[in-house]
C-alpha positions in Angstrom: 0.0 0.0 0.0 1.4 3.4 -0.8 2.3 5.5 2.1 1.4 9.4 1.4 1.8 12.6 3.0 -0.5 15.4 2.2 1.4 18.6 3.4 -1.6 21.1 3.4 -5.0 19.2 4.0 -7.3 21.9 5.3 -7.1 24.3 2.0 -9.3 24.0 -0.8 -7.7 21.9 -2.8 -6.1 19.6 0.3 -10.2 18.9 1.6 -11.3 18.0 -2.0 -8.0 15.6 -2.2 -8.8 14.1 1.4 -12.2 13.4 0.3 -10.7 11.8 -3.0 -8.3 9.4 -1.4 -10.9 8.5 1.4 -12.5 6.4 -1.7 -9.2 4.9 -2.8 -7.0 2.1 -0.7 -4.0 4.4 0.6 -2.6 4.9 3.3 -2.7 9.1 4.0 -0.5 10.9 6.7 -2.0 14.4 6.8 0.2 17.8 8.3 -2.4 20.0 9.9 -2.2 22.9 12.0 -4.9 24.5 13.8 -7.6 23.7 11.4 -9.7 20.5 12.3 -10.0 17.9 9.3 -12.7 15.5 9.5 -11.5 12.1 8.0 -10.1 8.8 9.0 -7.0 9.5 8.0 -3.6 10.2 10.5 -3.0 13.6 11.1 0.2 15.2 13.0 0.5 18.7 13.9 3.5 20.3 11.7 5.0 23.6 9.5 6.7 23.5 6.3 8.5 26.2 7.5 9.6 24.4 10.9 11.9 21.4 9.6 11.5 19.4 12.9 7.7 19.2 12.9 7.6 16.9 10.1 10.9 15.6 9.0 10.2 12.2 10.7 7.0 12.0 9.0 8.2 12.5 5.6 11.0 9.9 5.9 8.0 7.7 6.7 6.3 8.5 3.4 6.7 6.9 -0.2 5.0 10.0 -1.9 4.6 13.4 -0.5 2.1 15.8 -1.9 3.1 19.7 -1.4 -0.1 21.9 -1.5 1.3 24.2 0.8 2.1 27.9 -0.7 -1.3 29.3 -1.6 -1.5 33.4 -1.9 -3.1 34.9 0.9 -2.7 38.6 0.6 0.8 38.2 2.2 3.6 38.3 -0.4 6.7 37.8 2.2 4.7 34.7 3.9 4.4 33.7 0.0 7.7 33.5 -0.8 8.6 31.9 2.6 6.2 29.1 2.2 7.2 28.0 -1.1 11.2 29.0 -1.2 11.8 27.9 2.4 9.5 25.7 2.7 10.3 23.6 -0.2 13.7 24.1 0.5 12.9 22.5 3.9 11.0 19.2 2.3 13.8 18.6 -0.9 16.8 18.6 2.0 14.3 15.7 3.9 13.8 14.0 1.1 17.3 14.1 -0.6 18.3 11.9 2.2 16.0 9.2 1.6 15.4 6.7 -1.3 12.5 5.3 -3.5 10.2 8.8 -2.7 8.5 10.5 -5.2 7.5 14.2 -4.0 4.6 15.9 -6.2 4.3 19.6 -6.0 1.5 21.6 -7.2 1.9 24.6 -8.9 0.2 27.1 -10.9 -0.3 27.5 -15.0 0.6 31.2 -14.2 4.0 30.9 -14.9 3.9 30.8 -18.5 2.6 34.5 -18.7 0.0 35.8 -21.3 -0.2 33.4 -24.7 -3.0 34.3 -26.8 -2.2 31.6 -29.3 -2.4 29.0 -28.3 -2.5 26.5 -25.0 0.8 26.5 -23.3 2.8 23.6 -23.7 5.2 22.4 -20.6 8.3 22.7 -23.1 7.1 26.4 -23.9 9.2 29.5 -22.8 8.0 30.8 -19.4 7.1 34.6 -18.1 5.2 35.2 -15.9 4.2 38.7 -15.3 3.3 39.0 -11.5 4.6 37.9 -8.4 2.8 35.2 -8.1 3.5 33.1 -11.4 6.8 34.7 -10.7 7.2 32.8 -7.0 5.9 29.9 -8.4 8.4 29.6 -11.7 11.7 29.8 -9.0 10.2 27.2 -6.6 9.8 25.0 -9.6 13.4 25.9 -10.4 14.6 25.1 -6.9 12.5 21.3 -7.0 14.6 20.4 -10.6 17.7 21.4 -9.3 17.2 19.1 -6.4 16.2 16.4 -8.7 19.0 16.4 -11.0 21.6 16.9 -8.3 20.2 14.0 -6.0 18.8 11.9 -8.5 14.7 12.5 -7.0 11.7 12.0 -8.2 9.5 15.2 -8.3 6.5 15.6 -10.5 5.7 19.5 -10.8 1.6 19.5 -11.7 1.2 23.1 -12.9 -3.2 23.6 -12.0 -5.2 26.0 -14.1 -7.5 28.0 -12.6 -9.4 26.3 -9.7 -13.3 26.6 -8.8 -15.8 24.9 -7.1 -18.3 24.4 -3.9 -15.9 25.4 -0.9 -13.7 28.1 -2.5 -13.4 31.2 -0.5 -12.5 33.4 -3.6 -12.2 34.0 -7.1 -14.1 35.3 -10.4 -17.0 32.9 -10.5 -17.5 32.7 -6.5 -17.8 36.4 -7.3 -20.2 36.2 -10.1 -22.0 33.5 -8.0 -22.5 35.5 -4.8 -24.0 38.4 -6.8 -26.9 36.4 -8.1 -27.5 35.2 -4.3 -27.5 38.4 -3.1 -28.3 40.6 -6.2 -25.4 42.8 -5.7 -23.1 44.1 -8.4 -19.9 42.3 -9.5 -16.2 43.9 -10.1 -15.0 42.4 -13.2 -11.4 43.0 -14.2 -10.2 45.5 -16.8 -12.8 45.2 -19.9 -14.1 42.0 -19.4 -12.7 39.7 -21.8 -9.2 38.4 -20.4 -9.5 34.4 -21.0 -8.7 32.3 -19.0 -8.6 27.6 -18.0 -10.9 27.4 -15.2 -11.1 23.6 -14.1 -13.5 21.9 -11.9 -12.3 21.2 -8.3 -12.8 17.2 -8.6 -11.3 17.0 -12.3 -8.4 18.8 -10.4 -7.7 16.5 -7.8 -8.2 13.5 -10.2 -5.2 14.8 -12.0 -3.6 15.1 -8.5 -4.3 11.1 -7.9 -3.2 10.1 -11.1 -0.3 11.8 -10.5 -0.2 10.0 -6.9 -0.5 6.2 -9.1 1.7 7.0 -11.7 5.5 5.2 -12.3 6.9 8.5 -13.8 10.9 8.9 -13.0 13.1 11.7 -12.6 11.6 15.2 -13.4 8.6 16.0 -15.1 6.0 19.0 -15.5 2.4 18.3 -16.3 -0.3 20.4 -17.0 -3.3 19.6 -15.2 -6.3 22.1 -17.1 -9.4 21.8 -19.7 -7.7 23.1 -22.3 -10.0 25.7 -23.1 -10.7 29.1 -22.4 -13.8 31.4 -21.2 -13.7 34.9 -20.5 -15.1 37.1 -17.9 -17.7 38.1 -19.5 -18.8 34.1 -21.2 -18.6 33.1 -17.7 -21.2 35.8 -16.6 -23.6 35.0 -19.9 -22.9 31.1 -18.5 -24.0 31.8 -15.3 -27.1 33.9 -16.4 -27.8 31.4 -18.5 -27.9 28.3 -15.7 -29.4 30.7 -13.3 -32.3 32.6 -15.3 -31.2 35.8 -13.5 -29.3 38.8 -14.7 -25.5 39.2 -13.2 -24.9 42.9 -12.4 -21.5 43.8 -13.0 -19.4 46.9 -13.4 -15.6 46.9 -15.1 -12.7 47.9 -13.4 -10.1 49.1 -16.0 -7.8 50.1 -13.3 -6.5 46.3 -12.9 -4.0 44.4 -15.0 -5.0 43.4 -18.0 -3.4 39.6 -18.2 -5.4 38.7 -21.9 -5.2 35.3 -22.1 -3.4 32.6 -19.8 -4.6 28.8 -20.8 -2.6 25.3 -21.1 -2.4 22.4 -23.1 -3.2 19.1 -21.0 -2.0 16.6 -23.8 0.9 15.6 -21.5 -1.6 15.0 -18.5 -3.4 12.7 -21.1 -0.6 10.5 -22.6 1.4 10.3 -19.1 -0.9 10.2 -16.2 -4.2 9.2 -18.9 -6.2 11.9 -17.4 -8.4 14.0 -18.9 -10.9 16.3 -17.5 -14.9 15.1 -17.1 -16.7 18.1 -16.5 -18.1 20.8 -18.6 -17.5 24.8 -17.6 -21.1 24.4 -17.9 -21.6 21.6 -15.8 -19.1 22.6 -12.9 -20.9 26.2 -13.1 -24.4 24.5 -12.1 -22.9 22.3 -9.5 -20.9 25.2 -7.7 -24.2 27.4 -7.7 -26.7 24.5 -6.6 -23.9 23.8 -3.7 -23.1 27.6 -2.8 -23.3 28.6 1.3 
């Protein structure tokens, strides 16, 4: 049975994994911290940025799954939890043999292409700090592989949504129909963007978990496809029967189009995503708090 560690279970993403493997025959070692996880899963108390708290735990572990190093408002935390951080998991796991450590990263550091889908071979610039953050901690997991010979699969995530997320566009446009109140949309309207379903996410994420993959490798984990702002608000007026109220913001970056190519995901982890923009639009509404 494969041992895992989730590092970050009580995030978005981290819940909707939990839930995921509770279906599946592993066995899961989950790093909390204050935040209460229901599941039957272990749990030990730890911080990525604290080498101590979980070194023993990782050393346990045949795969290890990084979600920690979500944006929270606080660039210097940001960089902390992804540069140190990492940098505190690749020195645990340089020591020890036959791990495989999958890190999950962000399509935002390939920068605007208006194209076509971004390819994992493609050129990367990102144009804010976050892509930016995310591109060197990538940088800093290869280097470790190539110099100690790990296994580390990068899984760069389009655009995330769903029941449970706290933020975001389409929580946005959702909470305006609940409450008929008027929606900031960014710039004019029609920067694109891949916006993937919170379970077709996590799928990727366990297909990543199964796979035999070697060495170094970055995968794209997206749909493929692109919707703008304002598709997304015709989408939702469309599955709602109500009108969205919105007002444009021009005084916000105007990143135009920032999608990815998931042919990788399909031919090495034989995923490919299940549900519609549509479909994951009526589901998030029908399950909004």
């Amino acid at each position: 049975m494969i041992n895992i560690v989730v590092l970050g279970g009580s995030g978005f993403v981290g819940k909707s994994l939990l839930k995921k493997l509770e279906n599946n025959e592993f066995k899961v070692n989950v790093m909390i911290n204050s935040t209460k996880i229901k599941n039957r899963f272990k749990k030990f108390c730890g911080n990525i940025l604290d080498k101590k708290t979980f070194e023993s735990q990782i050393k346990n572990g045949d795969v290890i799954v990084n979600l920690i190093g979500q944006y929270n408002g606080d660039i210097l935390n940001f960089v902390d939890l992804n540069i140190k951080g990492g940098l505190n998991l690749l020195e645990i796991c340089k020591e020890k043999e036959n791990i495989k450590i999958i890190l999950i990263s962000s399509i935002d550091v390939y920068g605007e292409n208006m194209l076509y889908a971004s390819k994992e071979k493609d050129d990367t610039s990102p144009q804010y700090n976050y892509g930016l953050i995310k591109l060197l901690t990538e940088k800093m997991y290869e280097r470790f592989a190539k110099i100690y010979n790990l296994d580390i699969v990068i899984l760069r995530l389009s655009n995330l949504y769903g029941p449970n997320k706290k933020n975001g566009l389409i929580l946005n446009i959702l909470k305006a129909i609940k409450k008929t109140s008027v929606v900031s949309i960014n710039h004019n309207g029609k920067q694109q963007r891949d916006y993937l379903f919170i379970e077709d996410a996590v799928e990727g994420i366990v297909k990543a978990i199964q796979c035999k993959l070697k060495n170094f490798n970055v995968i794209n984990i997206s749909s493929g496809k692109r919707h703008s702002s304002i598709k997304i608000i015709k989408l939702v007026q469309e599955i709602s029967n109500k009108k969205v109220k919105f007002k444009l913001n021009q005084n916000t970056p105007n990143e135009k189009c920032i999608w990815a190519n998931n042919n990788n995901a399909k031919k090495l982890l034989k995923f490919s995503p299940k549900i519609s923009i549509k479909q994951g639009l009526t589901l998030t509404l029908k399950n909004l708090d």
